[in-house]
Backbone as JSON Lines, residues from 0, in Angstrom:
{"i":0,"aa":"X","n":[306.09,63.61,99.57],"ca":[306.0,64.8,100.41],"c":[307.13,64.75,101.43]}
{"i":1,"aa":"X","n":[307.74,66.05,101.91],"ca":[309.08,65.7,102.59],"c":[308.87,67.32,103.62]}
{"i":2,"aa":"X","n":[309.44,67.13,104.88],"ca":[309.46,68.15,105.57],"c":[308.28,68.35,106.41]}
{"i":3,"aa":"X","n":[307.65,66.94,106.13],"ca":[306.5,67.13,107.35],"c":[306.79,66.33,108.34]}
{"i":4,"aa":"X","n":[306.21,66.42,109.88],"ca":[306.53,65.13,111.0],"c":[306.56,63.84,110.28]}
{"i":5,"aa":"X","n":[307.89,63.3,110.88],"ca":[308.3,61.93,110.55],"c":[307.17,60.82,110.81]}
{"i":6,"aa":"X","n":[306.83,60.1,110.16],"ca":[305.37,58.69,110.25],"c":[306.24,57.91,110.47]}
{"i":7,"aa":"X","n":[305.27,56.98,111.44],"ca":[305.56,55.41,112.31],"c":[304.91,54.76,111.6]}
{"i":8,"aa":"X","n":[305.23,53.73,111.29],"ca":[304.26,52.22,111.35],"c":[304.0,51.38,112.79]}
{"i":9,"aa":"X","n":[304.6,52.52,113.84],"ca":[304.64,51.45,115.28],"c":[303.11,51.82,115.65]}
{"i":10,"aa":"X","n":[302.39,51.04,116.54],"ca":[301.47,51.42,116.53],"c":[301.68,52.21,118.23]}
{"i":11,"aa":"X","n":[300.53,53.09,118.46],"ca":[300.36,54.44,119.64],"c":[299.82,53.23,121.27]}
{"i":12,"aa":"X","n":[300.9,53.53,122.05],"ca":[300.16,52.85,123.25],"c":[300.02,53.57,123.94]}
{"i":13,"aa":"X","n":[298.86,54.28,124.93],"ca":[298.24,55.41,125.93],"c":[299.0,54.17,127.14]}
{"i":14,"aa":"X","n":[299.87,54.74,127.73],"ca":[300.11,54.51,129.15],"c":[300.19,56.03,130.07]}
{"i":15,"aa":"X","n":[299.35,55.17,131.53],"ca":[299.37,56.35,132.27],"c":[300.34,56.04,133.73]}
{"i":16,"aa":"X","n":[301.11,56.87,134.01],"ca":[302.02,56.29,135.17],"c":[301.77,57.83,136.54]}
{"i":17,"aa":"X","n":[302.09,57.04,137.24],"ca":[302.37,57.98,138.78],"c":[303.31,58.06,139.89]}
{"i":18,"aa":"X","n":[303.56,59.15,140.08],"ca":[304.94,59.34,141.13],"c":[303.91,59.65,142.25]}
{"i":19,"aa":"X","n":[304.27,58.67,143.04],"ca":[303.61,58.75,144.79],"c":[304.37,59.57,145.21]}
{"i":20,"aa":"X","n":[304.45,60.22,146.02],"ca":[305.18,61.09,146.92],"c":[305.16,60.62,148.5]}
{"i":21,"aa":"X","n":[306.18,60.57,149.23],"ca":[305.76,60.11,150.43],"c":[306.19,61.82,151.89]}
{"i":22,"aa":"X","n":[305.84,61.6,152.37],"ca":[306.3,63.02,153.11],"c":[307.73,63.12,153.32]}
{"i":23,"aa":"X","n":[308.27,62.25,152.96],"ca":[309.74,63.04,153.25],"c":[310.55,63.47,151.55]}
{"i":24,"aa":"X","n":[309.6,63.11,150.83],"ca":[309.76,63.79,149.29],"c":[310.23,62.79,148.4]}
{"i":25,"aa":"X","n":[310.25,61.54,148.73],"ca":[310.9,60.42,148.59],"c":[309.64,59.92,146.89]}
{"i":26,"aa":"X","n":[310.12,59.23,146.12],"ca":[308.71,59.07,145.03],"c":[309.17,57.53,145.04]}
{"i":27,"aa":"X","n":[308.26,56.65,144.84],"ca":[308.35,55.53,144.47],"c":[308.36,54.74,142.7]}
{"i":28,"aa":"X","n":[309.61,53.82,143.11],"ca":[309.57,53.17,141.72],"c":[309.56,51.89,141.92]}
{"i":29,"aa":"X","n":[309.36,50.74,140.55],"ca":[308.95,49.95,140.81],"c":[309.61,48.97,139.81]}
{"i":30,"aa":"X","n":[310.55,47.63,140.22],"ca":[311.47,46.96,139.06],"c":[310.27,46.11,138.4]}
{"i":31,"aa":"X","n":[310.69,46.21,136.71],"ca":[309.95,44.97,136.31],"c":[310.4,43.67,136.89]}
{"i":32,"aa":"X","n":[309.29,42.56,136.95],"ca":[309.6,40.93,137.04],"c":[310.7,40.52,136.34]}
{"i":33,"aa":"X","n":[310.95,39.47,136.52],"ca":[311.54,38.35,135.78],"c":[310.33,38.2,135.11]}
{"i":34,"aa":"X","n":[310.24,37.6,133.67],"ca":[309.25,37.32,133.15],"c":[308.42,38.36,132.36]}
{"i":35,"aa":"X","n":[309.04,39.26,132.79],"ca":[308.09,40.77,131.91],"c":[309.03,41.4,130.89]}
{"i":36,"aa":"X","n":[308.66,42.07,129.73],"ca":[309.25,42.67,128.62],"c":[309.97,43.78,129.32]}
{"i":37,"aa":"X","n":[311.5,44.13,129.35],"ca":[312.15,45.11,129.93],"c":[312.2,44.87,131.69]}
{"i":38,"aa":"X","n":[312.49,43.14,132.18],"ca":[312.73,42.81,133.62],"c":[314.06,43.29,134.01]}
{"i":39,"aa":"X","n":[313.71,43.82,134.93],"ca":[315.14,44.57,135.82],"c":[314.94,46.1,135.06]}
{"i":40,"aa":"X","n":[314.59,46.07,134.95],"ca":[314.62,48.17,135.08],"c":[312.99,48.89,135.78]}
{"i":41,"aa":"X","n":[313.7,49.68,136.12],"ca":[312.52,50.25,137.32],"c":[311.83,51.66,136.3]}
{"i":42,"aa":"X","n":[310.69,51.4,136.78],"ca":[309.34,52.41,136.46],"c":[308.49,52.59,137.43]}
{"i":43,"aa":"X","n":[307.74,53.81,137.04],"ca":[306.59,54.27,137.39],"c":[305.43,53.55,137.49]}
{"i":44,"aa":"X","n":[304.64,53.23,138.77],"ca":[303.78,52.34,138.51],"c":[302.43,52.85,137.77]}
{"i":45,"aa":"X","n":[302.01,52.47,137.22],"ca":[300.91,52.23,135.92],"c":[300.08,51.82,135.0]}
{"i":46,"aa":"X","n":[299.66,52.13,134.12],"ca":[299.57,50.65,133.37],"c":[298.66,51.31,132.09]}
{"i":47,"aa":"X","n":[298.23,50.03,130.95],"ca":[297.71,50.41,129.61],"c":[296.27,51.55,130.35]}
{"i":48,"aa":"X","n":[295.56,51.86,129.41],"ca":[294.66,52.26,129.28],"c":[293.68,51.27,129.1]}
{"i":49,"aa":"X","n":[292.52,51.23,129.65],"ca":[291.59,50.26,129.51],"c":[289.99,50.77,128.15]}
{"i":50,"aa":"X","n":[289.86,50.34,127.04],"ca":[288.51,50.64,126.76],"c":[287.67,51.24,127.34]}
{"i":51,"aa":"X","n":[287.67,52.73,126.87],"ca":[286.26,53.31,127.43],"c":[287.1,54.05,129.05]}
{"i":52,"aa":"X","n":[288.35,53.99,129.52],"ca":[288.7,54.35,130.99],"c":[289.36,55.35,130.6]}
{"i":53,"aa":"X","n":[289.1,56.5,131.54],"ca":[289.61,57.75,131.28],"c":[291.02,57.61,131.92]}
{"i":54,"aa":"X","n":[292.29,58.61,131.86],"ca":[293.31,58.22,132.74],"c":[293.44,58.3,134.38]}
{"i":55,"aa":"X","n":[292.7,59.07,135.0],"ca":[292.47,59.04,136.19],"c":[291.82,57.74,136.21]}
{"i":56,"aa":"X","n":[291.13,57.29,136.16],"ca":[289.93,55.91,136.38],"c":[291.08,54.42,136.16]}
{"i":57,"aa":"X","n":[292.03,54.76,134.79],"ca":[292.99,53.99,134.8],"c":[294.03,53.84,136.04]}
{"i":58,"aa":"X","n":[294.88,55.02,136.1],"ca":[295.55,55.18,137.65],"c":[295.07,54.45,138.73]}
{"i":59,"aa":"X","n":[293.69,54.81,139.08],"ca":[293.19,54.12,140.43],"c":[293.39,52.88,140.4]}
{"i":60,"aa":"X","n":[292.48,52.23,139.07],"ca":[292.65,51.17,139.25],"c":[293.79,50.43,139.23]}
{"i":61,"aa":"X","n":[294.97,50.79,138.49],"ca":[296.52,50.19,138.13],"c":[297.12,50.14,139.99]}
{"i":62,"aa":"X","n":[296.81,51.46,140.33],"ca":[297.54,51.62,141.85],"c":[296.96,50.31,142.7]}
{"i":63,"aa":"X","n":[295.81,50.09,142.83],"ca":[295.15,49.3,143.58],"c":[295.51,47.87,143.19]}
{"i":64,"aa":"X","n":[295.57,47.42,141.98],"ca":[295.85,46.05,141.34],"c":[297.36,45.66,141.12]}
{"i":65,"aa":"X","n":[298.65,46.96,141.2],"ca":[299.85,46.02,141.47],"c":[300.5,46.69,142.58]}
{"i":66,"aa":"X","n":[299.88,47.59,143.81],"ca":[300.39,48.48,144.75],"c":[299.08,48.31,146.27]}
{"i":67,"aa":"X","n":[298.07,47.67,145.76],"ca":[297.22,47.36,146.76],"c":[296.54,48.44,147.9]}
{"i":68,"aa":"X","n":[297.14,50.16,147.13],"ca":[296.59,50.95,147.71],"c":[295.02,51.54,146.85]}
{"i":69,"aa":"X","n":[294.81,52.57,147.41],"ca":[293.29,53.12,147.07],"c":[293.61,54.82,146.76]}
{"i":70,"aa":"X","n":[293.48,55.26,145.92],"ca":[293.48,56.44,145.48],"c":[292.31,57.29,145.56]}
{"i":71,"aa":"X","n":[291.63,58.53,145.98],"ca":[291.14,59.33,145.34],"c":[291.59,60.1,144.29]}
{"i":72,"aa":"X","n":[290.77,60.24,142.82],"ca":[291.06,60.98,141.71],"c":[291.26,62.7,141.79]}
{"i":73,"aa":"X","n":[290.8,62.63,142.52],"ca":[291.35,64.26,143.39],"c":[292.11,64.46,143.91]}
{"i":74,"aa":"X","n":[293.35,63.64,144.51],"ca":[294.53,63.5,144.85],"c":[295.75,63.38,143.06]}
{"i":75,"aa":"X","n":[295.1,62.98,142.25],"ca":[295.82,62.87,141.25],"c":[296.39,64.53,140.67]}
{"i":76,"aa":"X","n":[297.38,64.68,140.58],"ca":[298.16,66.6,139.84],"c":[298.29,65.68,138.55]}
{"i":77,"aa":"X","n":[298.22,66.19,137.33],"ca":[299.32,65.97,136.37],"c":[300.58,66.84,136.1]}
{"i":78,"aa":"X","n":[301.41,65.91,136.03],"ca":[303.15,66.84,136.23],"c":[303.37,66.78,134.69]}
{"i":79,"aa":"X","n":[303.49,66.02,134.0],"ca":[304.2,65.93,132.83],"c":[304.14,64.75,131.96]}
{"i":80,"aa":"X","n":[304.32,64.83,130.86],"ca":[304.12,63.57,129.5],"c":[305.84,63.01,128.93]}
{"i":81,"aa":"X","n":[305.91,62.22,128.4],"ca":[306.68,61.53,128.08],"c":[306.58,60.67,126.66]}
{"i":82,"aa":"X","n":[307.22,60.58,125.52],"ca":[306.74,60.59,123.97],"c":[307.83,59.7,123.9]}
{"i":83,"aa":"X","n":[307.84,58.29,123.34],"ca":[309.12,57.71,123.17],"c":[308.88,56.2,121.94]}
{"i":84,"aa":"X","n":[309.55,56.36,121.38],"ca":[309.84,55.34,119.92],"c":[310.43,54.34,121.0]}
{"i":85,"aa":"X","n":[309.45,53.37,121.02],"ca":[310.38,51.45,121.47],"c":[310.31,51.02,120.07]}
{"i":86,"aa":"X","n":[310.96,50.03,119.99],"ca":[310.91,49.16,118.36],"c":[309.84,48.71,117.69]}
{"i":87,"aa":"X","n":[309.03,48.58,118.96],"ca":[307.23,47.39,117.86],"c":[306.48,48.6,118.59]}
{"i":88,"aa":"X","n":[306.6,49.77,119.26],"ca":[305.44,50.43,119.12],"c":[305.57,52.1,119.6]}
{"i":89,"aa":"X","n":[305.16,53.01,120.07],"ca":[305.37,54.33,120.12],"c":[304.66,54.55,121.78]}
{"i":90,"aa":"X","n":[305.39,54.95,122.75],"ca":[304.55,55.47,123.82],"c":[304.41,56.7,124.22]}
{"i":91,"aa":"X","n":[303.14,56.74,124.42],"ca":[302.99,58.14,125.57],"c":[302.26,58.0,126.6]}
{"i":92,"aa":"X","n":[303.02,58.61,127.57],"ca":[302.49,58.5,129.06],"c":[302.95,59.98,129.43]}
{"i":93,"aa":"X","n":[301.36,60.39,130.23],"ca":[301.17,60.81,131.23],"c":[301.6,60.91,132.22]}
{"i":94,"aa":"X","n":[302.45,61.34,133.31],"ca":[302.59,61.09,134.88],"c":[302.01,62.04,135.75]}
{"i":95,"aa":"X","n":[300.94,61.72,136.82],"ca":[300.52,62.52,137.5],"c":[301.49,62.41,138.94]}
{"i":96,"aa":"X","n":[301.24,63.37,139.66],"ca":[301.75,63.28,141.18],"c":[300.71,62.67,142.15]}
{"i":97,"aa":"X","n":[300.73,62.01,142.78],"ca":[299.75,62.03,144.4],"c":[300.99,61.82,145.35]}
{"i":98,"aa":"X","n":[299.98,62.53,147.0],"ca":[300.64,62.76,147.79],"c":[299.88,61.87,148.89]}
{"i":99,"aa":"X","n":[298.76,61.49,148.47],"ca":[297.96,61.01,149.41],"c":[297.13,60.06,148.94]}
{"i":100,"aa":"X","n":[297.06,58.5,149.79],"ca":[296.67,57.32,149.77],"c":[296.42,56.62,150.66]}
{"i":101,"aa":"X","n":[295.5,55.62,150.54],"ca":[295.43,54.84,151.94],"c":[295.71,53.21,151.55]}
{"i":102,"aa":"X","n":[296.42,52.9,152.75],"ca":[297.15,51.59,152.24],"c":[298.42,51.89,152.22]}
{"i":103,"aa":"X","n":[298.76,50.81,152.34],"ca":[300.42,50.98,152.42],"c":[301.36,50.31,151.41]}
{"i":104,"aa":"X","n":[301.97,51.08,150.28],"ca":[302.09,50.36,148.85],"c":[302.77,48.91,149.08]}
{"i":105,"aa":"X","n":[302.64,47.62,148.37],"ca":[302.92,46.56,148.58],"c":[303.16,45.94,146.85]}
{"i":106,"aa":"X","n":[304.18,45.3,146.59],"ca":[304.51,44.92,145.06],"c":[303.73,43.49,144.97]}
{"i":107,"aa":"X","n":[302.07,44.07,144.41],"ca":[301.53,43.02,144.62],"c":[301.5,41.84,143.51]}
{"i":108,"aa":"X","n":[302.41,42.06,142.25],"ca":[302.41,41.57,140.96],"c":[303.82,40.91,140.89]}
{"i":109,"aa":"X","n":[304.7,40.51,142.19],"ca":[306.14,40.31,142.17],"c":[306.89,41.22,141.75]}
{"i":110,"aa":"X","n":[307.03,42.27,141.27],"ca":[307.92,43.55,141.54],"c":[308.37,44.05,142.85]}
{"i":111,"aa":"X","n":[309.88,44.83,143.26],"ca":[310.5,45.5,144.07],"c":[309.99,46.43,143.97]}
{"i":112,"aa":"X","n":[310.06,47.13,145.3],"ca":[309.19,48.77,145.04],"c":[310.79,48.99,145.89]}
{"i":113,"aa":"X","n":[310.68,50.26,145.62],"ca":[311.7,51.41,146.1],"c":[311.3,52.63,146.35]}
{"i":114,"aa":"X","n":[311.54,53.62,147.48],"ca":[311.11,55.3,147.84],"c":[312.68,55.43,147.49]}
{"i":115,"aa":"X","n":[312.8,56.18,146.73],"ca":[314.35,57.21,146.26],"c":[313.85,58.74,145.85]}
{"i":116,"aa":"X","n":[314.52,59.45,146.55],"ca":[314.71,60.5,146.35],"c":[314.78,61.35,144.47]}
{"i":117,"aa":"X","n":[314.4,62.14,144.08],"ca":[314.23,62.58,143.04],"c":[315.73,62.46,141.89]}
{"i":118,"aa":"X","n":[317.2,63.13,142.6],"ca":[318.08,62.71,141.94],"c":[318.32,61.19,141.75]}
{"i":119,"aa":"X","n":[318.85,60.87,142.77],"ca":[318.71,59.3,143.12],"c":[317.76,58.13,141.83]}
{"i":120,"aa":"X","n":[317.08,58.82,141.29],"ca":[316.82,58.35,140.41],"c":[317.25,57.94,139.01]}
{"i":121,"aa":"X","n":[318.47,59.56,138.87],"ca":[319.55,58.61,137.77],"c":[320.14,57.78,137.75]}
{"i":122,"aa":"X","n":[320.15,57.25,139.08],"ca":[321.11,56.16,139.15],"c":[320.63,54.93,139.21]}
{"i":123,"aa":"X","n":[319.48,54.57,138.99],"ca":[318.69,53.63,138.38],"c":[318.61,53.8,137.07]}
{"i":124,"aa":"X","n":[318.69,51.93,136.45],"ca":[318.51,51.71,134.89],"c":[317.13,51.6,134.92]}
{"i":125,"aa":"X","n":[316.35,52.94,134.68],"ca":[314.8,53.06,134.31],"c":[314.33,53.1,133.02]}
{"i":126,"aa":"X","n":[313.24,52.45,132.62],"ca":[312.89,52.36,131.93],"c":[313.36,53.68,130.6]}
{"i":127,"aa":"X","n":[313.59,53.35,129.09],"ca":[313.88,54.79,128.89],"c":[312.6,55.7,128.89]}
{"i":128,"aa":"X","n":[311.69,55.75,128.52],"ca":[310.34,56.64,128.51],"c":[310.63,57.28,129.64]}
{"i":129,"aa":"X","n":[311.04,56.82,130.93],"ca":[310.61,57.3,131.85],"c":[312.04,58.66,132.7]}
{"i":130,"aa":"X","n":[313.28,58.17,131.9],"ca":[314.13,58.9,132.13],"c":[313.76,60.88,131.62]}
{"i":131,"aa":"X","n":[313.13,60.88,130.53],"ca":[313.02,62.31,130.57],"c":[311.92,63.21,131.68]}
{"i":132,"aa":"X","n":[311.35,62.34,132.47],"ca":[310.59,62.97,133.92],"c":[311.62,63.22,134.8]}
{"i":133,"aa":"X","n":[312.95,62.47,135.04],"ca":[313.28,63.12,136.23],"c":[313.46,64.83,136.41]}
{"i":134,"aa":"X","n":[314.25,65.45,135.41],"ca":[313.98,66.52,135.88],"c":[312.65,67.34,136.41]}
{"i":135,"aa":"X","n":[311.41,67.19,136.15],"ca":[310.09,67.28,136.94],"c":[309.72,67.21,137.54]}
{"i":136,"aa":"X","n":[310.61,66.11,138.13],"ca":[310.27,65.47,139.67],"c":[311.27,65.96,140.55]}
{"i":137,"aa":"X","n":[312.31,66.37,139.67],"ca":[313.1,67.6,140.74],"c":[312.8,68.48,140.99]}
{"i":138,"aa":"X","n":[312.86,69.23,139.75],"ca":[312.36,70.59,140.11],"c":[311.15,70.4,140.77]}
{"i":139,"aa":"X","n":[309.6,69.74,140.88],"ca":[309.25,69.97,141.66],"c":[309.27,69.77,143.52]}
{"i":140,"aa":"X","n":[310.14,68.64,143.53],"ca":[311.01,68.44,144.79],"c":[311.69,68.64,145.44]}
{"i":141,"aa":"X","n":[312.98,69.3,144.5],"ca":[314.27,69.07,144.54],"c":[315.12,67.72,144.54]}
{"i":142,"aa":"X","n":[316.14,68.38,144.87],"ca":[316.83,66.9,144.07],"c":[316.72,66.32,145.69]}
């Protein structure tokens, strides 16, 4: 059969990620470790999906366990998705917006955190999945 969507053998990983917003419009990113698959390029903080956890329920908890803040799920917008072929597997992620948190983000897993501005973001080697959000995060910002 030919002319239908192209098939993977990679297998599907549900990641859910989030752009904090801080009041001066600034979004936070976050470098992988030394020691982690893809160290030295900056992302969205996030993380797998847990059994049975919806993606809001995931978020909270990801924010709290490598950012040490506290989310309400009512603070979560969803902005936009992201679909991307890595070599051993296929991702899609989610990114919601929040604007509001309590706590003050802290890289509690040995990661750099960074507030950069929405353009400012091309100029980081980010993760690739995560390069087709910037425009989203402009336009809803500006650059």
């Amino acid at each position: 059969m030919s002319g239908g969507p192209e098939r993977s053998a990679r297998p599907l990983l549900l990641v859910v990620a989030c752009a904090l917003v801080d009041p001066d419009g600034r979004v936070l990113v976050q470098q992988r470790p030394i020691g982690r698959p893809m160290a030295g390029l900056w992302e969205f903080p996030g993380g797998k999906l847990g059994a049975g956890e919806s993606p809001e329920a995931c978020l909270v908890r990801e924010l709290e366990e490598e950012l040490g803040i506290r989310v309400d799920p009512a603070c979560l917008a969803p902005l936009a998705f992201t679909s991307h072929a890595y070599e051993t597997f296929h991702l899609l992620m989610p990114l919601w917006v929040c604007r509001k948190w309590r706590g003050e983000p802290v890289g509690r897993e040995g990661q750099t955190l960074r507030w950069v501005r929405p353009r400012a973001l091309r100029g980081l080697p980010l993760l690739p999945a995560d390069l087709p959000l910037i425009p989203f995060l402009e336009e809803l910002l500006g650059p």
